[in-house]
C-alpha positions as CSV (number, residue, x, y, z in Angstrom):
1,X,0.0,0.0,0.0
2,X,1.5,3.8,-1.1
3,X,1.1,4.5,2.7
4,X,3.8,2.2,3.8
5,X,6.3,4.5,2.0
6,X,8.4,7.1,3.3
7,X,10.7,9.3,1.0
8,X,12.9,12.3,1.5
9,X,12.3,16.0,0.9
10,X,14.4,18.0,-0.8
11,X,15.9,19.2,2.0
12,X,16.6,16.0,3.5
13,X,13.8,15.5,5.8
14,X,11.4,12.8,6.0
15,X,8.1,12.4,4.4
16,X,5.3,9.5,5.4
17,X,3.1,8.9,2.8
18,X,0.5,7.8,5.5
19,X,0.0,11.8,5.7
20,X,-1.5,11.9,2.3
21,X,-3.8,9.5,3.5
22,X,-7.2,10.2,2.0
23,X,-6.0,12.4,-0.8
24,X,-5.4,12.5,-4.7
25,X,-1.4,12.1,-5.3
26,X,0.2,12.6,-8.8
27,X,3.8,11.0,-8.5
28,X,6.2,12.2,-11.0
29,X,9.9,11.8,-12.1
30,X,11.3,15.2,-13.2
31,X,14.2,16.4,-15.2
32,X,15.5,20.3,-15.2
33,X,17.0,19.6,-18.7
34,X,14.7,17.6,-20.5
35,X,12.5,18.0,-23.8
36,X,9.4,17.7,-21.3
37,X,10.4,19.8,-18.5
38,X,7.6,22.2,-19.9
39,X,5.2,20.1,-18.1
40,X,6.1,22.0,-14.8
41,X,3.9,24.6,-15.8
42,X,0.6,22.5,-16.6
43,X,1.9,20.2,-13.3
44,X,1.8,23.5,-11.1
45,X,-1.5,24.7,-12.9
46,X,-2.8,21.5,-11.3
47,X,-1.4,21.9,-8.0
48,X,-3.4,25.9,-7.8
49,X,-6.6,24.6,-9.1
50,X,-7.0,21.4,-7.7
51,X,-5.0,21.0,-4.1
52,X,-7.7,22.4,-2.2
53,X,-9.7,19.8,-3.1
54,X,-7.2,17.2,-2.0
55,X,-4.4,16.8,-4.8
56,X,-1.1,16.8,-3.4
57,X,2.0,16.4,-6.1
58,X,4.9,14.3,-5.5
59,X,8.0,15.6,-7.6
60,X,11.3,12.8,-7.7
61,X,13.9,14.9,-9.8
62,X,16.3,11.9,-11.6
63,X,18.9,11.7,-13.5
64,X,18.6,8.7,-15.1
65,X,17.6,9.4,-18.3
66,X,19.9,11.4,-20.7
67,X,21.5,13.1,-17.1
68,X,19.1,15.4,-17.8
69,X,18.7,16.5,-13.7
70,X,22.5,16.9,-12.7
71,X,22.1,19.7,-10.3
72,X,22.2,19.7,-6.7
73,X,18.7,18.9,-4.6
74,X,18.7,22.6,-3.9
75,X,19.6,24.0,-7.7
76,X,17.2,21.8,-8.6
77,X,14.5,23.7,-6.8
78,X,15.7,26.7,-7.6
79,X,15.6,26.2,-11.1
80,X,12.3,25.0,-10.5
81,X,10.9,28.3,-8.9
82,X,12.8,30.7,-10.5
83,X,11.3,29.3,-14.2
84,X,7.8,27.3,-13.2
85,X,7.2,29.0,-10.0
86,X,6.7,25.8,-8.9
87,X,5.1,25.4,-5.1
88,X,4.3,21.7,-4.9
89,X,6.5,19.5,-2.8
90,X,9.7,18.3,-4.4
91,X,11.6,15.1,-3.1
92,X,15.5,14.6,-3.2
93,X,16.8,13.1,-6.3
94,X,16.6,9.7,-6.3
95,X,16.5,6.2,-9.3
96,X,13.4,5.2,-9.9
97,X,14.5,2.5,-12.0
98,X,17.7,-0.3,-11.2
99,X,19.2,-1.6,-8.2
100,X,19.0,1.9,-6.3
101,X,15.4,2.6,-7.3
102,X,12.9,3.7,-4.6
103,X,10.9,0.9,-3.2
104,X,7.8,3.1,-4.1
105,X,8.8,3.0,-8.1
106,X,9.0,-0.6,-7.3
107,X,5.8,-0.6,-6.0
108,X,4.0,1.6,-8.7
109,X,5.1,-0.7,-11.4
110,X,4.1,-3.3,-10.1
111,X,0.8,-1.8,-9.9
112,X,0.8,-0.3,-13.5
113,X,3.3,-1.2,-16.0
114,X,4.0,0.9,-19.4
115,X,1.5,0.6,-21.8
116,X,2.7,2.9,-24.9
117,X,3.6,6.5,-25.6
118,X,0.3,6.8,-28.2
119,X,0.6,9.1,-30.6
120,X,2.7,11.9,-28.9
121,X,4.7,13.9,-31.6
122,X,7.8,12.1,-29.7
123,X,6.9,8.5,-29.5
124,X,8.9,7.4,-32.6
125,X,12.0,9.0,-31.2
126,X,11.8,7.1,-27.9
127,X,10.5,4.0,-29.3
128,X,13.7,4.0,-31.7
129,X,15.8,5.0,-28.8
130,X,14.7,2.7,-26.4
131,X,15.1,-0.1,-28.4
132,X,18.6,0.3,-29.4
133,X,19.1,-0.1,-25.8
134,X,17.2,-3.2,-25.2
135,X,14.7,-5.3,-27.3
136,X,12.2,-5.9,-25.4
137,X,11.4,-2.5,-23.6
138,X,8.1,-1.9,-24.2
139,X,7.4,-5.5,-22.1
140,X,9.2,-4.1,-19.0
141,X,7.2,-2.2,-16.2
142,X,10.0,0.0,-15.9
143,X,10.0,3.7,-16.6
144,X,10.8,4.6,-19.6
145,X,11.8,8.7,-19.3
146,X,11.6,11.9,-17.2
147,X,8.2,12.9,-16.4
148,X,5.9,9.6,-16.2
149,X,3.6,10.3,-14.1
150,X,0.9,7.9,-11.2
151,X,-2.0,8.9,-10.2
152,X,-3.1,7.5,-7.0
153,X,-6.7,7.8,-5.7
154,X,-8.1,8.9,-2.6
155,X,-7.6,4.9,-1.0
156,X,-3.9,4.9,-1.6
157,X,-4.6,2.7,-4.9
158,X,-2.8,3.4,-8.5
159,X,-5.5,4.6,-10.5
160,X,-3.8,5.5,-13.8
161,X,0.1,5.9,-15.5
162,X,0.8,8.3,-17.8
163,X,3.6,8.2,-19.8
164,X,5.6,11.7,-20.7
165,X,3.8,11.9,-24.1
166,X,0.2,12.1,-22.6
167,X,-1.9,14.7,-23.0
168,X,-1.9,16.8,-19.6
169,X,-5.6,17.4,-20.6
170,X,-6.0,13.7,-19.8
171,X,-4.4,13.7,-16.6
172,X,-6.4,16.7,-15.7
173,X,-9.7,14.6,-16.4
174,X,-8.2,11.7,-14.5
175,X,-7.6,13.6,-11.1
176,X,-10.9,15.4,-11.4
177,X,-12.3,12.4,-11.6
178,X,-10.9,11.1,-8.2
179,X,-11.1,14.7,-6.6
């Protein structure tokens, strides 16, 4: 169950999911220096308009994917603020695939594995990249780039995964729908 996890803030300190307990949480894996990192913006639109309602935001900057979040935990944040104005809660950096990964990636993909990139301007590119790398990607659970995001509904359940090529509109509808 999500509330058996604990992960770290930014700043080091610790943060028990249990807390959440009874709200909407979007879980996602963020780069400062990525093709997506865009989706701050739309991710922090979400956090204003819905959070009163009960959405909290989990942000895991990583930089396993291209090294596309090498900064510090703190420029990390501050790059965050100073471009997105970002106020949702940001974790430390951490893997969320691999050896090292968090046990709550573990978790969540073993709740929801990848199902596609649809028709996102960029799937061909990661398909093609991704496959060079191994064959048989698109079978593993693992994630497959920055900014895949869970949405987990107000019983600590993974309702939906949404790969970085989604429409943010649909993950909009998707916590409204759980708010």
């Amino acid at each position: 169950m999500i509330y058996d996890f604990t992960l770290k803030t930014g700043k080091g300190e610790d943060l028990n999911l249990a807390d959440y307990k009874g709200k909407v949480i979007l879980i996602v894996n963020t780069a400062t220096g990525c093709g997506f990192t865009p989706q701050y913006a739309p991710i922090e639109q979400l956090y204003k308009d819905y959070h009163d309602q009960g959405l909290e935001i989990l942000d895991i900057p990583c930089n396993q994917f291209g090294g596309q979040a090498p900064g510090t935990d703190d420029e990390i944040h501050e790059f965050c603020t100073i471009h997105f104005n970002t106020t949702f809660p940001q974790m430390k950096k951490a893997d969320v695939n691999g050896e090292n990964e968090l046990p709550l990636y573990t978790w969540l993909k073993s709740q929801k594995g990848f199902e596609g990139f649809g028709e996102h301007q960029l799937a061909g590119l990661l398909t093609e990249m991704l496959s060079k790398a191994d064959p048989d990607w698109d079978k593993k659970p693992d994630i497959k780039w920055n900014f895949t995001k869970f949405v987990i509904d107000r019983d600590g359940n993974v309702a939906a995964r949404f790969e970085p090529t989604a429409d943010m509109a649909a993950v909009e509808a998707c916590i409204k729908s759980l708010l």
